[in-house]
PyMOL CGO cylinders between C-alpha atoms (Angstrom):
from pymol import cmd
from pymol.cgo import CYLINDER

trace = [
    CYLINDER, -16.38, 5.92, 1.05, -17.17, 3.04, 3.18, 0.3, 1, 1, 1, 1, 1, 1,
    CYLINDER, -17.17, 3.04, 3.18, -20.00, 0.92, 2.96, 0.3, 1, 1, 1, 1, 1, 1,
    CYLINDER, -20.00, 0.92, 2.96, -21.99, -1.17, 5.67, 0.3, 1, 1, 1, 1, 1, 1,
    CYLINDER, -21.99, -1.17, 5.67, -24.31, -4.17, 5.57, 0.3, 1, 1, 1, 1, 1, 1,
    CYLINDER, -24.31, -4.17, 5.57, -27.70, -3.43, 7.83, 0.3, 1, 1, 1, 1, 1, 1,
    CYLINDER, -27.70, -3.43, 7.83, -26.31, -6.27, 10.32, 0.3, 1, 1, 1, 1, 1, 1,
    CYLINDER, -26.31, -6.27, 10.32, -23.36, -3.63, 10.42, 0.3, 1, 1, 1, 1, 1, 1,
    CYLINDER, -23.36, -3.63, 10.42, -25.01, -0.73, 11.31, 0.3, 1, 1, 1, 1, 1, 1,
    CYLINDER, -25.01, -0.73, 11.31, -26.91, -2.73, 13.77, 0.3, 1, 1, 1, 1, 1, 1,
    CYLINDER, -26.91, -2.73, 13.77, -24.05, -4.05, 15.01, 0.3, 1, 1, 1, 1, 1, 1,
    CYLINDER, -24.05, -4.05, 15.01, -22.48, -0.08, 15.71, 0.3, 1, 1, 1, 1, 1, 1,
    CYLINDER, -22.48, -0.08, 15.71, -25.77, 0.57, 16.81, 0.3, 1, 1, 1, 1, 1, 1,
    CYLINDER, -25.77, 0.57, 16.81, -25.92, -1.42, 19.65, 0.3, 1, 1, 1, 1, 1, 1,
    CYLINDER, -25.92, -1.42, 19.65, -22.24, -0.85, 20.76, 0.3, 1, 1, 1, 1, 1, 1,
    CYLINDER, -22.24, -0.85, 20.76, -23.05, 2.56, 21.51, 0.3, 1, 1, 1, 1, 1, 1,
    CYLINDER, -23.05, 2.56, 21.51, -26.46, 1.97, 23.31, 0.3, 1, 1, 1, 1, 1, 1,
    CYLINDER, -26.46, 1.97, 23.31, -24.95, 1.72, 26.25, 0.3, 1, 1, 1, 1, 1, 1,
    CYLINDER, -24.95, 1.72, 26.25, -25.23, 4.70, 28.76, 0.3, 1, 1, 1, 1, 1, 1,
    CYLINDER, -25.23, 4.70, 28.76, -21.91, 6.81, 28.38, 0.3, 1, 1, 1, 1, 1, 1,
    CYLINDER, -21.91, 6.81, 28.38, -20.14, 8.46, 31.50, 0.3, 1, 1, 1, 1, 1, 1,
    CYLINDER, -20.14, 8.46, 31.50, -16.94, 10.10, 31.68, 0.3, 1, 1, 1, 1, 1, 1,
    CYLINDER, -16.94, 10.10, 31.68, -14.36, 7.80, 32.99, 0.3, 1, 1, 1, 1, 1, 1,
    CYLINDER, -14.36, 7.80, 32.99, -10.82, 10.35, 33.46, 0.3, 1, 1, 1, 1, 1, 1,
    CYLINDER, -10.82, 10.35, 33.46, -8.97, 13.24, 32.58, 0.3, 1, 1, 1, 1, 1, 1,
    CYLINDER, -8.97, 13.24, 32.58, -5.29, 12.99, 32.23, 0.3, 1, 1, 1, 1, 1, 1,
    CYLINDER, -5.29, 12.99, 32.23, -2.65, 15.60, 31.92, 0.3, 1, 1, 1, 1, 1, 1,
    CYLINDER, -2.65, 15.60, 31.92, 0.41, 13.93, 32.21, 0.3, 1, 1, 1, 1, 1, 1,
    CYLINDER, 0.41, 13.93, 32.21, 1.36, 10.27, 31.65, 0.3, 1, 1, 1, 1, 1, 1,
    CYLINDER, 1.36, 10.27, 31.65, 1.33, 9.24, 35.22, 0.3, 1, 1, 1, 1, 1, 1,
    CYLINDER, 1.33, 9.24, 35.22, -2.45, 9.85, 35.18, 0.3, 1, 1, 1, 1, 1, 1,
    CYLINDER, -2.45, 9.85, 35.18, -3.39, 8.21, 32.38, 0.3, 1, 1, 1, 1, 1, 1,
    CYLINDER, -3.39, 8.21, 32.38, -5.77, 5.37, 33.12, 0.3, 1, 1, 1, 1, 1, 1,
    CYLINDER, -5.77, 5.37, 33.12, -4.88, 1.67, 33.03, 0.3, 1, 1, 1, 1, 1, 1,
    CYLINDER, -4.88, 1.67, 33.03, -4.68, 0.67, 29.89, 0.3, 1, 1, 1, 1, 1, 1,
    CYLINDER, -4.68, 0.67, 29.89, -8.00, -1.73, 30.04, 0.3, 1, 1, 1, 1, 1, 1,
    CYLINDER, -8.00, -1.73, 30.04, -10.70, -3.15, 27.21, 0.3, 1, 1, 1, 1, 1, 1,
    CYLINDER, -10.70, -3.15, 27.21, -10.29, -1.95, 24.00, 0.3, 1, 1, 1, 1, 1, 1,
    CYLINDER, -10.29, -1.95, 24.00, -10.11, 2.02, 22.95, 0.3, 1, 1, 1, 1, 1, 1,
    CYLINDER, -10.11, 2.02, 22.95, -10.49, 4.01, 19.87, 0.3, 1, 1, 1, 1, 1, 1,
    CYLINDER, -10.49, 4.01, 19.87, -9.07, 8.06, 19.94, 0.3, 1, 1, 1, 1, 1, 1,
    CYLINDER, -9.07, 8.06, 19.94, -10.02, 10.91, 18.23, 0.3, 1, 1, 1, 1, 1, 1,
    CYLINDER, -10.02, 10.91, 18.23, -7.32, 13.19, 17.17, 0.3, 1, 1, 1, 1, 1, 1,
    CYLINDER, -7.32, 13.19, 17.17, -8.10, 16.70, 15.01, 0.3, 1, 1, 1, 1, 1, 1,
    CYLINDER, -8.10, 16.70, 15.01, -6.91, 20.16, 14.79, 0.3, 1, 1, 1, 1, 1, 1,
    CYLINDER, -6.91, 20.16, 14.79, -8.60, 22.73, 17.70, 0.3, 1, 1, 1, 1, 1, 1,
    CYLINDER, -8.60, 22.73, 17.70, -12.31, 23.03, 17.07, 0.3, 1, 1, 1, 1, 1, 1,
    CYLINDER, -12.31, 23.03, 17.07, -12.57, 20.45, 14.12, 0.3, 1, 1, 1, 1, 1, 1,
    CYLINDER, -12.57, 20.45, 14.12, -15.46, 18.82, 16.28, 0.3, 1, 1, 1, 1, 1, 1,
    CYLINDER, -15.46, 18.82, 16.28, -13.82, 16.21, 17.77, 0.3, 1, 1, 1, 1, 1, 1,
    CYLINDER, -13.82, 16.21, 17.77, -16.43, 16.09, 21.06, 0.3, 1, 1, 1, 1, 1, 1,
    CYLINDER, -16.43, 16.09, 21.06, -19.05, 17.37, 18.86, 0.3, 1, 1, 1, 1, 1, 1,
    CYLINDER, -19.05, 17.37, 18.86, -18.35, 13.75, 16.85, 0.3, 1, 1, 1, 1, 1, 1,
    CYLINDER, -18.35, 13.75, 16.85, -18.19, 12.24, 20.30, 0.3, 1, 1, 1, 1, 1, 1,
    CYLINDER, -18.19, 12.24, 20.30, -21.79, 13.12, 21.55, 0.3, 1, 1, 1, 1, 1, 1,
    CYLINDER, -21.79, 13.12, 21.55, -22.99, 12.74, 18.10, 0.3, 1, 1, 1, 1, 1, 1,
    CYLINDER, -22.99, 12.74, 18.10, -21.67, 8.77, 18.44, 0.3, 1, 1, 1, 1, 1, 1,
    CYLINDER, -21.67, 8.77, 18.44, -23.05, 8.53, 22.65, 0.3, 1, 1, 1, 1, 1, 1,
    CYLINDER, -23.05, 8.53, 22.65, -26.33, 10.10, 21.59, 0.3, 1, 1, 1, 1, 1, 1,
    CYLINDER, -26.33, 10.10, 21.59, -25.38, 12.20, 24.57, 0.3, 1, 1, 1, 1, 1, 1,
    CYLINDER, -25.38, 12.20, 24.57, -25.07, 15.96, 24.08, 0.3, 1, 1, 1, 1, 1, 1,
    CYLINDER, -25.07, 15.96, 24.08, -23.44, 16.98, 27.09, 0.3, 1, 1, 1, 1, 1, 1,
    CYLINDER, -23.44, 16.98, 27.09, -20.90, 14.07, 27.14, 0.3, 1, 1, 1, 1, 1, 1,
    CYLINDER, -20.90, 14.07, 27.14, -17.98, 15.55, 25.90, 0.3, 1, 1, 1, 1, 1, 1,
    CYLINDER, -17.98, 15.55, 25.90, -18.01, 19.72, 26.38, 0.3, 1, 1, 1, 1, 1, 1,
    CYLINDER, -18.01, 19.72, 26.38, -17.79, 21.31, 22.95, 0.3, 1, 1, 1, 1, 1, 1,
    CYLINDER, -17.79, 21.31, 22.95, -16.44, 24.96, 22.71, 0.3, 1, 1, 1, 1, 1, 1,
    CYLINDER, -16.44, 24.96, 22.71, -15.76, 27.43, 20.51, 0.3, 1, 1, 1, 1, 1, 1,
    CYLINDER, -15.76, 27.43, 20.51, -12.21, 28.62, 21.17, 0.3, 1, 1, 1, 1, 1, 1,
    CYLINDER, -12.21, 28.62, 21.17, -9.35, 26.46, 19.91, 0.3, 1, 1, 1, 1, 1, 1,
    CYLINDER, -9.35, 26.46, 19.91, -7.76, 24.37, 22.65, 0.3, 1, 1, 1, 1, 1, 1,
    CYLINDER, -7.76, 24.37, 22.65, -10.68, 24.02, 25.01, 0.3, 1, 1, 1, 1, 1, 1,
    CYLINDER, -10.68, 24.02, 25.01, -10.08, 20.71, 26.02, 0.3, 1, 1, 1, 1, 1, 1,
    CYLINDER, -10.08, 20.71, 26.02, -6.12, 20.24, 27.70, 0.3, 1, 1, 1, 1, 1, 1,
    CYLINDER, -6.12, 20.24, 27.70, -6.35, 17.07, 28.50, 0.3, 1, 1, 1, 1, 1, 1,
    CYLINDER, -6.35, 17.07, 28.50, -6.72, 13.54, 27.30, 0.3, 1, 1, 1, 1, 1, 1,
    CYLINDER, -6.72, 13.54, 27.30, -10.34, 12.69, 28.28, 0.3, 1, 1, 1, 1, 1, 1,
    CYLINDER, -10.34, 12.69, 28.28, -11.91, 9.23, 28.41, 0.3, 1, 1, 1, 1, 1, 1,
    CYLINDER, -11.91, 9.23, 28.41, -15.38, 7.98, 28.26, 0.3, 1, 1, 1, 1, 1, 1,
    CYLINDER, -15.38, 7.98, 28.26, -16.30, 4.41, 28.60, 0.3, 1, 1, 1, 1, 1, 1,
    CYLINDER, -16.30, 4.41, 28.60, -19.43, 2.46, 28.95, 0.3, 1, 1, 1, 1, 1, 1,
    CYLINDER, -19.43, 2.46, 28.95, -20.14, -1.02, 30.10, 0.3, 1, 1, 1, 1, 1, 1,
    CYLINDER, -20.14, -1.02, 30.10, -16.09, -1.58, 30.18, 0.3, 1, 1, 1, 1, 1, 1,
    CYLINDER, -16.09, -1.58, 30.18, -16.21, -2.84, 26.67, 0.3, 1, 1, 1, 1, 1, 1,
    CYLINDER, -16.21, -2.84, 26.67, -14.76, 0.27, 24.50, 0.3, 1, 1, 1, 1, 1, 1,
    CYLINDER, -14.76, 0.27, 24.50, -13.39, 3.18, 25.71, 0.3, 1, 1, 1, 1, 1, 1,
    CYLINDER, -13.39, 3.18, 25.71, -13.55, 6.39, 23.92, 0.3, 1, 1, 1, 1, 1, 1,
    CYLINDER, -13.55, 6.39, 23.92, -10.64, 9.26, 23.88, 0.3, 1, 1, 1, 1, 1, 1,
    CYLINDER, -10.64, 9.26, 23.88, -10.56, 12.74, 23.53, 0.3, 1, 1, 1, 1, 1, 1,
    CYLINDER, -10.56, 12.74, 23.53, -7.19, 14.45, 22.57, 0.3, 1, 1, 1, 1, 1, 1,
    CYLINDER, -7.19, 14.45, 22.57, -6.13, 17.73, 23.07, 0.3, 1, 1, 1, 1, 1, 1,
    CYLINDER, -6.13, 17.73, 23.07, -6.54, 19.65, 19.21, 0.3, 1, 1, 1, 1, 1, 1,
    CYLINDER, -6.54, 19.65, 19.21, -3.18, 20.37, 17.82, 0.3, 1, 1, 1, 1, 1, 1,
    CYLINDER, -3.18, 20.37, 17.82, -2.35, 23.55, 15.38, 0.3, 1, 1, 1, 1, 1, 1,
    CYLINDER, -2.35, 23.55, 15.38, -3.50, 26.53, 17.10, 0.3, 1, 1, 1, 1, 1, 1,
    CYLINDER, -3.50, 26.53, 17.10, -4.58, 26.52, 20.40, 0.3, 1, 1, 1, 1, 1, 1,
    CYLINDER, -4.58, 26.52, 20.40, -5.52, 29.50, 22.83, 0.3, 1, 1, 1, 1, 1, 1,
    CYLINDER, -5.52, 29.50, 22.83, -2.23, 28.36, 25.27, 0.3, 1, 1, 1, 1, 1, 1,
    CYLINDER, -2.23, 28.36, 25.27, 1.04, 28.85, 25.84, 0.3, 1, 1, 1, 1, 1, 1,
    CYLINDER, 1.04, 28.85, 25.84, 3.68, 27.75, 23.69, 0.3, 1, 1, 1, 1, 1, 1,
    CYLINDER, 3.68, 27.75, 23.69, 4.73, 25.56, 26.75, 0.3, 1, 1, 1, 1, 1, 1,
    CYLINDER, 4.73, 25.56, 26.75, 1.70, 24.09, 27.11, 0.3, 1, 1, 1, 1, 1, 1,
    CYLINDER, 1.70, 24.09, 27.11, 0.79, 23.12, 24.09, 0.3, 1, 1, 1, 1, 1, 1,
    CYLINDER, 0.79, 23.12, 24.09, 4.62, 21.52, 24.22, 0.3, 1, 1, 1, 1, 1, 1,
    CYLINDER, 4.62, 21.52, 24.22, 3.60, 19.55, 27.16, 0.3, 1, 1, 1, 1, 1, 1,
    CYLINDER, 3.60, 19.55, 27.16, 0.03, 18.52, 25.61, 0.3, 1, 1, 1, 1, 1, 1,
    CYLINDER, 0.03, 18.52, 25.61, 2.36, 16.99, 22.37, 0.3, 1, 1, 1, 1, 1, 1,
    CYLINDER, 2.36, 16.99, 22.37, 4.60, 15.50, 24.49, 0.3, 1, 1, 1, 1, 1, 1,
    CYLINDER, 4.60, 15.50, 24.49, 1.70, 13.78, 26.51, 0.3, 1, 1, 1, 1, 1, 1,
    CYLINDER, 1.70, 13.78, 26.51, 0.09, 12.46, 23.06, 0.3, 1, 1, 1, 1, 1, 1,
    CYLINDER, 0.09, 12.46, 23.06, 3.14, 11.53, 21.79, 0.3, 1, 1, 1, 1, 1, 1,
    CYLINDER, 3.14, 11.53, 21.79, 3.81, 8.69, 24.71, 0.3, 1, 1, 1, 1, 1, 1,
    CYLINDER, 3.81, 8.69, 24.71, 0.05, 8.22, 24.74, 0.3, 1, 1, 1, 1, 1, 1,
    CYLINDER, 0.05, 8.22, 24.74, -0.08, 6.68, 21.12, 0.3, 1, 1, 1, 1, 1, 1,
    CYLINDER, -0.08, 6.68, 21.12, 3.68, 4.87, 21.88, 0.3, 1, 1, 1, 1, 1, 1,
    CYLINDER, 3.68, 4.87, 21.88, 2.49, 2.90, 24.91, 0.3, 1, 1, 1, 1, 1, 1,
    CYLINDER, 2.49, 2.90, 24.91, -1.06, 2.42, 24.69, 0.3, 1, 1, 1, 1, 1, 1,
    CYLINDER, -1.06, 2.42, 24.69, -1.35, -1.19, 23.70, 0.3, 1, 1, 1, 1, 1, 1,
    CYLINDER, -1.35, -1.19, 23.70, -5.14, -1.53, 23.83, 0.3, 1, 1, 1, 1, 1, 1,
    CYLINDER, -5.14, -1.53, 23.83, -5.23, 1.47, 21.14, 0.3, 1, 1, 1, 1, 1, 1,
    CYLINDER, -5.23, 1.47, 21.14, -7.51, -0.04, 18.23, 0.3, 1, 1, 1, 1, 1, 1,
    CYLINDER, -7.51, -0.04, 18.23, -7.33, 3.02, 16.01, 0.3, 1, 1, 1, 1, 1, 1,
    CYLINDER, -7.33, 3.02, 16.01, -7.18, 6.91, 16.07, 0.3, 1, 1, 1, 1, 1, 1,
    CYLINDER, -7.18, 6.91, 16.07, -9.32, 8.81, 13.94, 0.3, 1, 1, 1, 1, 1, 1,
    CYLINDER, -9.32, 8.81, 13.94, -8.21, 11.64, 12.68, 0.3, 1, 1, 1, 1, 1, 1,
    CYLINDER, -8.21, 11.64, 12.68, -11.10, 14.18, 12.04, 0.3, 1, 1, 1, 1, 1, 1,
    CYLINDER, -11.10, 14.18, 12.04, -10.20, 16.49, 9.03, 0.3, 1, 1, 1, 1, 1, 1,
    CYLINDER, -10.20, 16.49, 9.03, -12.86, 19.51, 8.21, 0.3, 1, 1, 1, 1, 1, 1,
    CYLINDER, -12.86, 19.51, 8.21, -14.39, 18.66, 5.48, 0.3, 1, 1, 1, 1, 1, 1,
    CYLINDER, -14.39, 18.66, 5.48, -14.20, 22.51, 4.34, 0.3, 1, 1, 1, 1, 1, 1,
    CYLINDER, -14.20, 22.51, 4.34, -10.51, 22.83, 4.56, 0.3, 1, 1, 1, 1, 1, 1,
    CYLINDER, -10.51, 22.83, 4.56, -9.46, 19.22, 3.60, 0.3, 1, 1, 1, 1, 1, 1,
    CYLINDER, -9.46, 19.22, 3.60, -5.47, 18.31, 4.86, 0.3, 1, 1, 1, 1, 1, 1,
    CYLINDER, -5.47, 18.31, 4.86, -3.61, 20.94, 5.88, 0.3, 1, 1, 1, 1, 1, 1,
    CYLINDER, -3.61, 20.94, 5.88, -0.21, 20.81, 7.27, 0.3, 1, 1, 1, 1, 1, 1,
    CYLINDER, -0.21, 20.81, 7.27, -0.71, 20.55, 11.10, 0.3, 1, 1, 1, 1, 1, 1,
    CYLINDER, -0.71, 20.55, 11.10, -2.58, 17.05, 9.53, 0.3, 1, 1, 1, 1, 1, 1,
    CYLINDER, -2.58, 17.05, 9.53, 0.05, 15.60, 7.91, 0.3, 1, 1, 1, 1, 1, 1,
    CYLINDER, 0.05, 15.60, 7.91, 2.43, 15.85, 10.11, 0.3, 1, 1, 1, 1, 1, 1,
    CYLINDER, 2.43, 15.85, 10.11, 0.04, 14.26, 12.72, 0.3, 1, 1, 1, 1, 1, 1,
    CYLINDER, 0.04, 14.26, 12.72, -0.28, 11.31, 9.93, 0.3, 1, 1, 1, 1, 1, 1,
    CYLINDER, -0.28, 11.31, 9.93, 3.44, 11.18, 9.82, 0.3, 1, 1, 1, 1, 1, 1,
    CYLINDER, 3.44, 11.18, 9.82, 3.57, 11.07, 13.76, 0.3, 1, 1, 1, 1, 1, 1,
    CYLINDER, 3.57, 11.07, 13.76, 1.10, 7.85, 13.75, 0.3, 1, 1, 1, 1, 1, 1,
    CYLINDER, 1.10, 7.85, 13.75, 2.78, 6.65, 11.02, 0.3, 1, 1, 1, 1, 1, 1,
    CYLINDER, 2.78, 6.65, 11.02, 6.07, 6.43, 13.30, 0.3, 1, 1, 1, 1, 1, 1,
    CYLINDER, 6.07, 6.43, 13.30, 4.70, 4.90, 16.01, 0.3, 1, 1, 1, 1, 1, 1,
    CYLINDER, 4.70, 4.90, 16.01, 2.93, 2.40, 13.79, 0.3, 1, 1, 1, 1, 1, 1,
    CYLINDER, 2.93, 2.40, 13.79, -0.34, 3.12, 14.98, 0.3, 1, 1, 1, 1, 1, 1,
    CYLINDER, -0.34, 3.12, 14.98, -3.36, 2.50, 12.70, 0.3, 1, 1, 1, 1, 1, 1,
    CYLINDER, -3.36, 2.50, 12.70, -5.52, 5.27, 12.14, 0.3, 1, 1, 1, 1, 1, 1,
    CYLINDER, -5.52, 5.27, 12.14, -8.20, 6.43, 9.49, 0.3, 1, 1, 1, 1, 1, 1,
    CYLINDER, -8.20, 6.43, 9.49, -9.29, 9.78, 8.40, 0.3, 1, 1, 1, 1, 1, 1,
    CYLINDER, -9.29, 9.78, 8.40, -12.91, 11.29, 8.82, 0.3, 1, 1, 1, 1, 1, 1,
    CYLINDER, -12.91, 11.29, 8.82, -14.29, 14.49, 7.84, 0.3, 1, 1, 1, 1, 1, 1,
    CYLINDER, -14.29, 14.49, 7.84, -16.32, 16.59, 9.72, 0.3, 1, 1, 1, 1, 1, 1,
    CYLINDER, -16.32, 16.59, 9.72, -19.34, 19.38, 9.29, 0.3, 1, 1, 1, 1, 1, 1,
    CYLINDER, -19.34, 19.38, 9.29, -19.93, 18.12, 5.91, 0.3, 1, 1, 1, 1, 1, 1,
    CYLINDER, -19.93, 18.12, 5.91, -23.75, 19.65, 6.52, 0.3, 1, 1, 1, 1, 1, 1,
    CYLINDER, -23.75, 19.65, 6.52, -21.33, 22.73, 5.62, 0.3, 1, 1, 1, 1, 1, 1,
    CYLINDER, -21.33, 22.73, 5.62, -19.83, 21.95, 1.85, 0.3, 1, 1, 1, 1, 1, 1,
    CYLINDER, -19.83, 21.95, 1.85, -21.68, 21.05, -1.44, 0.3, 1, 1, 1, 1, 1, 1,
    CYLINDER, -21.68, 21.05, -1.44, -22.04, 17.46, -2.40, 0.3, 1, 1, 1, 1, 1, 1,
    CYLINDER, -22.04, 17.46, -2.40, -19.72, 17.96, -5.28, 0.3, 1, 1, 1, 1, 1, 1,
    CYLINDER, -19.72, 17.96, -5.28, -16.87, 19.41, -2.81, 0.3, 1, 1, 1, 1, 1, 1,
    CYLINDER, -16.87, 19.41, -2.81, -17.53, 16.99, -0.48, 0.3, 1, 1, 1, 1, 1, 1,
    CYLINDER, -17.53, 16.99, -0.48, -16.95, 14.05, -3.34, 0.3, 1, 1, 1, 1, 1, 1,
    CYLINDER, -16.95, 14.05, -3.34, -13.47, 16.28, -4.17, 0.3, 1, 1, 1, 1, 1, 1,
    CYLINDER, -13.47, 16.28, -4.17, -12.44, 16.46, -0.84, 0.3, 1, 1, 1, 1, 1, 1,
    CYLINDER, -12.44, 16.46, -0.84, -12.96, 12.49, -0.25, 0.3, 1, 1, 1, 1, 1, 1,
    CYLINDER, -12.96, 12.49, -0.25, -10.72, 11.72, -3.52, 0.3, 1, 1, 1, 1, 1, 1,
    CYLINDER, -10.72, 11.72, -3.52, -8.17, 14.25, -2.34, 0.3, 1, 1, 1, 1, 1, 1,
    CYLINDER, -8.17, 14.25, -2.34, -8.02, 12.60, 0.83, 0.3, 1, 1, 1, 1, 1, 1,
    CYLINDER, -8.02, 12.60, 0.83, -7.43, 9.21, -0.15, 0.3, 1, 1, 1, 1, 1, 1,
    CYLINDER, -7.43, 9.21, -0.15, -4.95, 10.13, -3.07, 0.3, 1, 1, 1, 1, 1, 1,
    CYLINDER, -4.95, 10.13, -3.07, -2.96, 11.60, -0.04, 0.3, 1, 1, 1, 1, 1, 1,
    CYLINDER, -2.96, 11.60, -0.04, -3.43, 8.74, 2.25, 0.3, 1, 1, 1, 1, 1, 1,
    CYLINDER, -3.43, 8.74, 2.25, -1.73, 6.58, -0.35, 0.3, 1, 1, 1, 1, 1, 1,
    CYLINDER, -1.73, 6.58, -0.35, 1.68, 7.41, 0.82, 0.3, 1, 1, 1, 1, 1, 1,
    CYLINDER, 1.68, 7.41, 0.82, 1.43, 6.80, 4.70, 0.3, 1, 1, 1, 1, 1, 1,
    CYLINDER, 1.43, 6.80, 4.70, 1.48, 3.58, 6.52, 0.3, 1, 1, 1, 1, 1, 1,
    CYLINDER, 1.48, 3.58, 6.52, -0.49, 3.30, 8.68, 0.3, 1, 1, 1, 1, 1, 1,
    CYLINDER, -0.49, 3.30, 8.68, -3.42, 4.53, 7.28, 0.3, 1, 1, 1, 1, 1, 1,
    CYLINDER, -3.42, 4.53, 7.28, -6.98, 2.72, 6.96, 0.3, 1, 1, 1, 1, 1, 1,
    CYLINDER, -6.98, 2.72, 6.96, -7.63, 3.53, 2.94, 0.3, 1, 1, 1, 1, 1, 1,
    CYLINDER, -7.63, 3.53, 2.94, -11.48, 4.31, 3.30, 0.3, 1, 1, 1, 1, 1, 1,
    CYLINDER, -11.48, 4.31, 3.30, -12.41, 7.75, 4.50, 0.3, 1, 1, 1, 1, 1, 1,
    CYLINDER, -12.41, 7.75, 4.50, -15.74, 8.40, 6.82, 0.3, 1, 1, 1, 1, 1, 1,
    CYLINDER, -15.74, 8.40, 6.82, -17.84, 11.84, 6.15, 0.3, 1, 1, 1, 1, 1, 1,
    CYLINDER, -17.84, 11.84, 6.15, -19.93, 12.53, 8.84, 0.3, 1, 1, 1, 1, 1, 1,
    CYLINDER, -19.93, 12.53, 8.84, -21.89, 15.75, 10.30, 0.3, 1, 1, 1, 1, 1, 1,
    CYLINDER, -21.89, 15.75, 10.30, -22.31, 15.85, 13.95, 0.3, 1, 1, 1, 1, 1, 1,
    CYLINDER, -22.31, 15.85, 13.95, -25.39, 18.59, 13.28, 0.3, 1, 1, 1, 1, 1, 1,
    CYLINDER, -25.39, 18.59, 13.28, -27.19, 17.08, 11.17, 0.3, 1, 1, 1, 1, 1, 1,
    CYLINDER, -27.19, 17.08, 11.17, -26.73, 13.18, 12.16, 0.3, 1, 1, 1, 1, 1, 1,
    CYLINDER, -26.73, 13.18, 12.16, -24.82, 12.32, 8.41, 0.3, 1, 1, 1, 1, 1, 1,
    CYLINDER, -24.82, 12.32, 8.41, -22.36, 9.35, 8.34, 0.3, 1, 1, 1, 1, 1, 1,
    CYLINDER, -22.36, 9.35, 8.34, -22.92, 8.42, 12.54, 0.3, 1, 1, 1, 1, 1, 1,
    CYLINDER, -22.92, 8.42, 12.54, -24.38, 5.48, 11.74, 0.3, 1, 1, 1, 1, 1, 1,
    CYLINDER, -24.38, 5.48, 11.74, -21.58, 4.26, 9.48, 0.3, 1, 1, 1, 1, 1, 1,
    CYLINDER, -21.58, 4.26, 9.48, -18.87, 5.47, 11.81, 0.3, 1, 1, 1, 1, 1, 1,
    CYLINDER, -18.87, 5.47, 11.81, -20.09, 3.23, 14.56, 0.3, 1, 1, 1, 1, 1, 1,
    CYLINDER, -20.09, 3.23, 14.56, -20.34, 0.41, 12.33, 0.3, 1, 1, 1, 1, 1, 1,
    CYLINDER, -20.34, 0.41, 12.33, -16.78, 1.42, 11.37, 0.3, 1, 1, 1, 1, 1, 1,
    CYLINDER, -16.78, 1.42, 11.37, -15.79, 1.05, 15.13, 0.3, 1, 1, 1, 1, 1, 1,
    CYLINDER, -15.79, 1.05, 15.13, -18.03, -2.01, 15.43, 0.3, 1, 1, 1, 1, 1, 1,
    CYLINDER, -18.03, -2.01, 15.43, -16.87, -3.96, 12.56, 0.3, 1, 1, 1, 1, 1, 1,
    CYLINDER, -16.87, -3.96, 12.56, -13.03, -2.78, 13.73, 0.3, 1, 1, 1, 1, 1, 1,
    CYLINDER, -13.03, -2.78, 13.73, -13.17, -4.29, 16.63, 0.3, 1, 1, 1, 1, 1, 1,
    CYLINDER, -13.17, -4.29, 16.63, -15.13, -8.09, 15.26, 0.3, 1, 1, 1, 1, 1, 1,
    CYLINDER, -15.13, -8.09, 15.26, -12.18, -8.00, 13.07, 0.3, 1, 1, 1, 1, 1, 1,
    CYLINDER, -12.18, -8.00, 13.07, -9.70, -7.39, 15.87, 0.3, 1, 1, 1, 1, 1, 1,
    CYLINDER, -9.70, -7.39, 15.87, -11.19, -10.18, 18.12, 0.3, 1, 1, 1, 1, 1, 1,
    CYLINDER, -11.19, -10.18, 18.12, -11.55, -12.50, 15.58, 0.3, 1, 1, 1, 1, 1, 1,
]
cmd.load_cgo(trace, "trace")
């Protein structure tokens, strides 16, 4: 996995100690937001924890609304703070609790997101930890891969798996990575309940975005 320097993780520290507030909500591509500052997404399957991962990062519990059921959030949601990063939600893909039409439509929407959003830094893609990559996943890699947009894999509720699983799923997930693109090698573990990894996933963001300006 990835490793930080303390200036690092005081560097991610202080990108997200900013206060947080929820900037838009957009269903269809004509309400999308100007594409302004610099953004980072978070894509997963429903009810991997992507807004759990979100608050986690703000320090802000009741940024992003976390749910149980599958396919809570519809929309693409963005958060932003001091206009210098912008944070997205996506709607989860794989099963949802929706239509068949709407989940078309939400696909659709993501799909011309990630083609015409120029100030898109990275997605992270947020893979549970307990399940490793399944299907639904790979063919979200192969989607980003397509449109050429970087991305890097994280895993989630590792609070949830034995350290010796956790080490398995890591190696499984960059052996698979190895084939695609677009991917970032190095893969992020974190736990949203327990605080694990946060640290080093804003230094991730932090140090991606030095390098981008640079």
């Amino acid at each position: 996995m990835a490793t930080f320097t303390t200036s690092e993780i005081g560097a991610g520290r202080k990108l997200f100690a900013s206060e947080w507030r929820f900037l838009a909500a957009a269903g269809s591509t004509a309400s999308l937001p100007a594409a302004e500052g610099e953004e980072v997404a978070f894509a997963g399957r429903s009810n991997v924890g992507k807004s759990s991962l979100i608050n986690a990062l703000t320090n802000r519990a009741g940024l992003a609304r976390t749910s149980h059921t599958p396919g809570r959030t519809q929309e693409i949601v963005f958060f932003a703070a001091d206009d210098r990063l912008t944070l997205v939600d996506m709607p989860g893909y794989g099963y949802a609790a929706a239509p068949k039409a709407k989940v078309a439509a939400w696909t659709s929407l993501i799909h011309a997101y990630l083609r015409g959003r120029a100030n898109l830094k990275r997605v992270y893609v947020l893979i549970d930890s307990r399940r490793g990559l399944t299907a639904p996943d790979n063919d979200t890699l192969k989607t980003l891969d397509a449109a050429a947009v970087s991305y890097q894999v994280a895993l989630t509720k590792t609070d949830e798996v034995k350290p010796a699983e956790l080490a398995a799923c890591v190696d499984a997930t960059k052996a698979a990575l190895t084939g695609h693109g677009a991917a970032f090698p190095e893969v992020l573990a974190t736990s949203a309940r327990t605080g694990a990894g946060i640290p080093e996933f804003r230094a991730a963001i932090a140090r991606l975005l030095a390098e981008q300006r640079r």
